[in-house]
C-alpha positions as CSV (number, residue, x, y, z in Angstrom):
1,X,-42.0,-60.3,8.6
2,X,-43.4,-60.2,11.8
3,X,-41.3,-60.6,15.3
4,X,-42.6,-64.0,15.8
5,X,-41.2,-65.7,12.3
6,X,-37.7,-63.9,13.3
7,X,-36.8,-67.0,15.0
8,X,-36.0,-68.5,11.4
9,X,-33.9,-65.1,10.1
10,X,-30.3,-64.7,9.4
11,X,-30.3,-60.6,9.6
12,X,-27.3,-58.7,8.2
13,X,-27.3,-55.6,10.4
14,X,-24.7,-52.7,9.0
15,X,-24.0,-49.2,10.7
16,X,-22.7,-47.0,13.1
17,X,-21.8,-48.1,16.6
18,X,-21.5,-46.3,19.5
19,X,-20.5,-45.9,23.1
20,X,-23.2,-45.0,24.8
21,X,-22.3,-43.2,28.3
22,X,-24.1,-42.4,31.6
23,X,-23.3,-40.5,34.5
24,X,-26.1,-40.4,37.5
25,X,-26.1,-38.3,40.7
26,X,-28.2,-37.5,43.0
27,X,-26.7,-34.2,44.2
28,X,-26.2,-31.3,42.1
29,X,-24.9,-27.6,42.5
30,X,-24.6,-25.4,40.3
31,X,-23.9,-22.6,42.4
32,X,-20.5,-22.7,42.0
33,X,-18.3,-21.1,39.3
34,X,-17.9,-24.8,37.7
35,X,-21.6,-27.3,38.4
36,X,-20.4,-30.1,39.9
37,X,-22.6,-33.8,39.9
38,X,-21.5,-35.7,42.4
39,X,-21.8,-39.1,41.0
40,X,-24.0,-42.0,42.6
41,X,-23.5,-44.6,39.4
42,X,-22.0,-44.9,35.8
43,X,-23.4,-47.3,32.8
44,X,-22.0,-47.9,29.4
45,X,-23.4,-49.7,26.7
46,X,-23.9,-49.9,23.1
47,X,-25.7,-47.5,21.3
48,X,-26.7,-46.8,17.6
49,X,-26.6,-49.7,15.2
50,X,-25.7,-52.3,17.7
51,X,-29.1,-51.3,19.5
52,X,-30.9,-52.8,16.7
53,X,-28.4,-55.4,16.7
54,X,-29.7,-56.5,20.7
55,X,-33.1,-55.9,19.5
56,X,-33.3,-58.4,16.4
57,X,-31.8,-61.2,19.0
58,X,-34.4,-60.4,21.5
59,X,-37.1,-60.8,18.9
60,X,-35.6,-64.5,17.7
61,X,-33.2,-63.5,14.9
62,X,-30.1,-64.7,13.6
63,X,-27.7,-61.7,12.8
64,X,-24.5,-60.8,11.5
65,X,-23.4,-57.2,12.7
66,X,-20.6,-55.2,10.7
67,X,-19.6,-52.1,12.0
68,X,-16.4,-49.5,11.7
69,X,-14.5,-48.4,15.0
70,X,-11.6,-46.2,16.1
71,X,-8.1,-48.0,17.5
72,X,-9.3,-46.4,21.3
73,X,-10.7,-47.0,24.4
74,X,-14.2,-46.5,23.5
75,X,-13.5,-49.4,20.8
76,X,-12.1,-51.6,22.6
77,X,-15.1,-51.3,25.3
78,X,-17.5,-51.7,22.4
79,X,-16.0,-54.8,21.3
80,X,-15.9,-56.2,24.9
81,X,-19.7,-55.4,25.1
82,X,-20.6,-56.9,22.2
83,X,-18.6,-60.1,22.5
84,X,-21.0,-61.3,25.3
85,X,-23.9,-60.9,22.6
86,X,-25.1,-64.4,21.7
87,X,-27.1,-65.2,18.5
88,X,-24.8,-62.7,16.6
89,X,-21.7,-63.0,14.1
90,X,-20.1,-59.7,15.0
91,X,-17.5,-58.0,12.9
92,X,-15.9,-55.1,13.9
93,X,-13.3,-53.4,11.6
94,X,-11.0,-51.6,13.6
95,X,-9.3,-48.2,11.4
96,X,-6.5,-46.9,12.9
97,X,-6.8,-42.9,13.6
98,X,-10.3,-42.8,14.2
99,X,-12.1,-41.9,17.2
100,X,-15.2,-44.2,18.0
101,X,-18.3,-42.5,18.1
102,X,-19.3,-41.6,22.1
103,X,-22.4,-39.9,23.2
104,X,-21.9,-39.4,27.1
105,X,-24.8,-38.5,29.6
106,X,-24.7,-36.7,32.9
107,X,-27.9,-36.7,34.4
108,X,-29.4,-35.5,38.5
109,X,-32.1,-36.9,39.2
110,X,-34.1,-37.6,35.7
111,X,-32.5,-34.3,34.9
112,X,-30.6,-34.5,31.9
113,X,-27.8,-31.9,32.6
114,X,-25.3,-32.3,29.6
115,X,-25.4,-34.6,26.4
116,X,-22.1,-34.5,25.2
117,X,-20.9,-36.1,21.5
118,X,-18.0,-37.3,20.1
119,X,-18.7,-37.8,16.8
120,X,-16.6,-39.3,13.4
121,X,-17.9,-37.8,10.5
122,X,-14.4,-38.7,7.9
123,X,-14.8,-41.0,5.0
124,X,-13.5,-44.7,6.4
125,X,-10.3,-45.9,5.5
126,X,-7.6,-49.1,5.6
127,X,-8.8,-51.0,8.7
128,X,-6.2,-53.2,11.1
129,X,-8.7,-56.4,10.8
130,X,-9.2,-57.6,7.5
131,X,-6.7,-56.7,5.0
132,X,-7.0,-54.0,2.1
133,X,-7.6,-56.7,-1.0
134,X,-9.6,-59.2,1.7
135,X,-13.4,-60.0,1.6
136,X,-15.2,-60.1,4.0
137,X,-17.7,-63.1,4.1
138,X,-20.7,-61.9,6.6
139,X,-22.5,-64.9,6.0
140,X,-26.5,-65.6,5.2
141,X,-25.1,-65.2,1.3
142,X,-23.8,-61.8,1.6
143,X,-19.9,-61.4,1.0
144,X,-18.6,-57.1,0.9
145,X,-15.7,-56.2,-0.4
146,X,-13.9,-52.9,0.8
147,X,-14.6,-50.2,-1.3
148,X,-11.4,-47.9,0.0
């Protein structure tokens, strides 16, 4: 298919999510005991799966976006980012206990200083949104059923 006919897709997008992180500065000195950044600016935004999620809508494409993420913060931001996405049917099964995937930046200049992950790497379990025995209808003629 190429980008132009996506206009007429429905895409079902699955996969990880994540929080995506970004400290800039402009000063840095490490001379001290502990580096310090001083901080001039600070992005989030979504990251992994949900990347190719804002990609397919750029190119045209209908999509429906299922993803897993943890009962915290970083969830919670997630699903606040992605509910300004238009063009999209998002699903986002919350599971209790789990910590959403993170990747956090702190860069000086276009110095990358420090990638730090938080990573998830446990099977998935019961989720608080849509019920152990529930299916979960993601539309263009897909329906999955929890397999926990």
């Amino acid at each position: 298919m190429l980008p132009g006919e996506l206009n007429s897709a429905h895409v079902l997008c699955v996969g990880d999510v994540l929080l995506d992180y970004t400290a800039r500065g402009s000063r840095f000195d490490g001379q001290d005991a502990e580096p310090v950044l001083v901080v001039d600016s600070e992005t989030r935004e979504v990251g992994g799966a949900a990347a190719v999620l804002r990609d397919l809508i750029r190119l045209g494409a209908t999509v429906t976006f299922v993803s897993a993420i943890g009962n915290d913060n970083a969830g919670r931001e997630i699903e606040e980012l992605l509910a300004e996405e238009k063009g999209a049917d998002i699903h986002l099964l919350v599971q209790p206990g789990r910590a959403t995937a993170t990747r956090s930046r702190f860069v000086a200049g276009e110095r990358v200083l420090l990638r730090a992950d938080q990573d998830n790497t446990s099977p998935l379990g019961p989720f608080v949104r849509h019920g152990d025995d529930e299916w979960l209808d993601v539309g263009c003629g897909h329906t999955l059923l929890p397999a926990w």
